[in-house]
N, C-alpha and C positions, 0 to 999 in steps of 0.2 A: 443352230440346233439340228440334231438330227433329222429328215424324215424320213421314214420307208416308202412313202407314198412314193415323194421324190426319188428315190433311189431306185424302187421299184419300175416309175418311168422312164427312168435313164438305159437301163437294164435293154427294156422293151424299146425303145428308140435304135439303141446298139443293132437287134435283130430288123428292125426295120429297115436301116442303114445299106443294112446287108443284105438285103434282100432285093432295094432299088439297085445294087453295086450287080446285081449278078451273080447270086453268091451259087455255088451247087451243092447238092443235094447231101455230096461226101461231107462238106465243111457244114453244111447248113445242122442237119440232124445232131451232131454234136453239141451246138450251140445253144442249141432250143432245149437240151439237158441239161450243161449249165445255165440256164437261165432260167430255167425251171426250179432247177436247186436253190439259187438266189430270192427268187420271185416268191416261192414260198415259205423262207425264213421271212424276209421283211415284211410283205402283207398278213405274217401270223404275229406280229406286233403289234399291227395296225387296228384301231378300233373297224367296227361294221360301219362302212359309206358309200355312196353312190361311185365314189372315186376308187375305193378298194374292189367293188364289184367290176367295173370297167376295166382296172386292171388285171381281173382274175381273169376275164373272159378274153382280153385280148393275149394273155397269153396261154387260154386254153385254146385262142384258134390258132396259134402257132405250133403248136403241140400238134393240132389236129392235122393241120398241111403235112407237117414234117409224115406225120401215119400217109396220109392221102398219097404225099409224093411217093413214098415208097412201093404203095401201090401201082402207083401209076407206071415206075419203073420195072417192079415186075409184073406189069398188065393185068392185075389184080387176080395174080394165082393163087395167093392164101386168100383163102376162102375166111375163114378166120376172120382174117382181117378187115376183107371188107364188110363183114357182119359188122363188126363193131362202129366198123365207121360209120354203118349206113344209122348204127341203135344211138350214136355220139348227141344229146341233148341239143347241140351248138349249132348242127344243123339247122335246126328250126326257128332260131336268133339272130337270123342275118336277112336282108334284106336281097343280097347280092347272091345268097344260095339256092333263095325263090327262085330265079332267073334258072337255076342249072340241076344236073343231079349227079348221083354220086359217081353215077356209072360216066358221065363227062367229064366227070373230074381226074376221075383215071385213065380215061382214055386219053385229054388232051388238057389236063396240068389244073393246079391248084391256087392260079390267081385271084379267084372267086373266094378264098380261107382269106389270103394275104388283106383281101380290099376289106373283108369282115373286123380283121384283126386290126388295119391301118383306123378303121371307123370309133372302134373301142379305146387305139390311144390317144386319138384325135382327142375324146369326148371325156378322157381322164384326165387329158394335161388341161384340157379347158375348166373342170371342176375344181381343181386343184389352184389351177393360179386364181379363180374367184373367191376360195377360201382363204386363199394368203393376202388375198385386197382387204379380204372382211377380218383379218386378223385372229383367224383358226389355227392360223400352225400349229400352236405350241396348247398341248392337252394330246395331239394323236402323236405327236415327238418324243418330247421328252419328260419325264416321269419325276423329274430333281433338277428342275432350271436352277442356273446361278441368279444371284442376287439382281444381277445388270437384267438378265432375260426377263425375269419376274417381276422389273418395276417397269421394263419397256411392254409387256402383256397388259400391264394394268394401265398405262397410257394410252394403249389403244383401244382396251374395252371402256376407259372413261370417255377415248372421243367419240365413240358408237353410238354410247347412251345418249351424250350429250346432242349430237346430231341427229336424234330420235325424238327431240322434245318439240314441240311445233312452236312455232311464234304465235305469244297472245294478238290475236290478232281482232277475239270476240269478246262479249261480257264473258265473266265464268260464272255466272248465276244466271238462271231459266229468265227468259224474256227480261234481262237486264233486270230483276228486281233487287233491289240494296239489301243482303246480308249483314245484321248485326249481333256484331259481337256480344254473347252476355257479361255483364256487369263484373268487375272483380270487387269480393267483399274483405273486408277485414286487412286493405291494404297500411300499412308500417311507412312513413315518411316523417320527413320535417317537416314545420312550420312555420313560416317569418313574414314579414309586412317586408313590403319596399320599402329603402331609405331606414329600415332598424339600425339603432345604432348600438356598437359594442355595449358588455354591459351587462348584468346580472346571469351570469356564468357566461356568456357568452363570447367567445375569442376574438369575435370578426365583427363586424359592420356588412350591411346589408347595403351599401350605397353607390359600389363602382357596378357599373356594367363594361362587358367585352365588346359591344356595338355601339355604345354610345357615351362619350366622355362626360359630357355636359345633360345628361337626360333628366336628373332633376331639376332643371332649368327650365324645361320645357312645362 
């Protein structure tokens, strides 16, 4: 089945890749557009989760570098620009930007964005594979499973329940006391003696038993 989630990770791994490779700044910025383009058709299909957020943010710090690099390259002459970067919400979401400021970043490069951004798809692809243990996939995928997907959803959300149920393992009544059932009235049965024998409407004889051949012997 489809997912975006997935897809959306794959996306961001891609720039990641490229980024431990060496990538520069010409090839880099292009990529981080397409990938932007991508990133947000598939995460606008995706329901709201902790995993769809992680993804947003790790490719809104990729964005951010790609702005910062450019700065940094031209020694942060648009003024403009580095306004914006400096007012960027994302700044303040990293742990690793604590450590630096804007004005370091353009002066001596944007590894400080990159480690923010590696931290955010660390912490998506880890959400993600937990949800696919727990058997979430399929609901933020796809909208019209086949028959096969839809009886294998329901095999895994019956082993969930079933693995949720604890072992009797205490009384189920308060201080062990005996729960009795009330009485059923006005119960509809037959009636017969042991050993009756056929005989006034009656078809059968009352005399074999299934446990014991010889029991009216007894």
């Amino acid at each position: 089945m489809a997912n975006p989630l997935n897809d959306a990770l794959r996306v961001l791994k891609g720039l990641q890749s490229a980024v431990y490779g060496g990538v520069t700044y010409d090839n880099f910025a292009p990529r981080v557009t397409d990938a932007k383009i991508q990133i947000d058709q598939m995460l606008s299909d995706a329901p709201d989760s902790p995993a769809k957020k992680s993804l947003a943010e790790a490719l809104g710090f990729y964005v951010y570098a790609s702005s910062a690099w450019n700065a940094h390259i031209t020694h942060g002459r648009d003024v403009a620009q580095c306004k914006a970067l400096e007012r960027n919400p994302l700044f303040y979401k990293c742990e690793a930007l604590k450590r630096t400021t804007l004005t370091a970043m353009i002066l001596w490069g944007v590894e400080p964005l990159f480690e923010c951004a590696n931290e955010r798809v660390a912490t998506a692809e880890r959400l993600i594979d937990n949800a696919i243990k727990r058997g979430e996939e399929w609901g933020n995928e796809s909208p019209n499973p086949t028959p096969s997907e839809f009886a294998k959803l329901a095999m895994k959300l019956r082993q969930q329940e079933m693995a949720q149920i604890p072992p009797l393992t205490e009384p189920t009544t308060p201080n062990g006391a005996i729960q009795r059932y009330p009485w059923k009235m006005n119960i509809v049965t037959t009636v017969f003696w042991d050993g009756e024998e056929s005989g006034n409407g009656k078809m059968s004889h009352q005399r074999e038993s299934a446990w014991d051949a010889n029991w009216m012997a007894t």
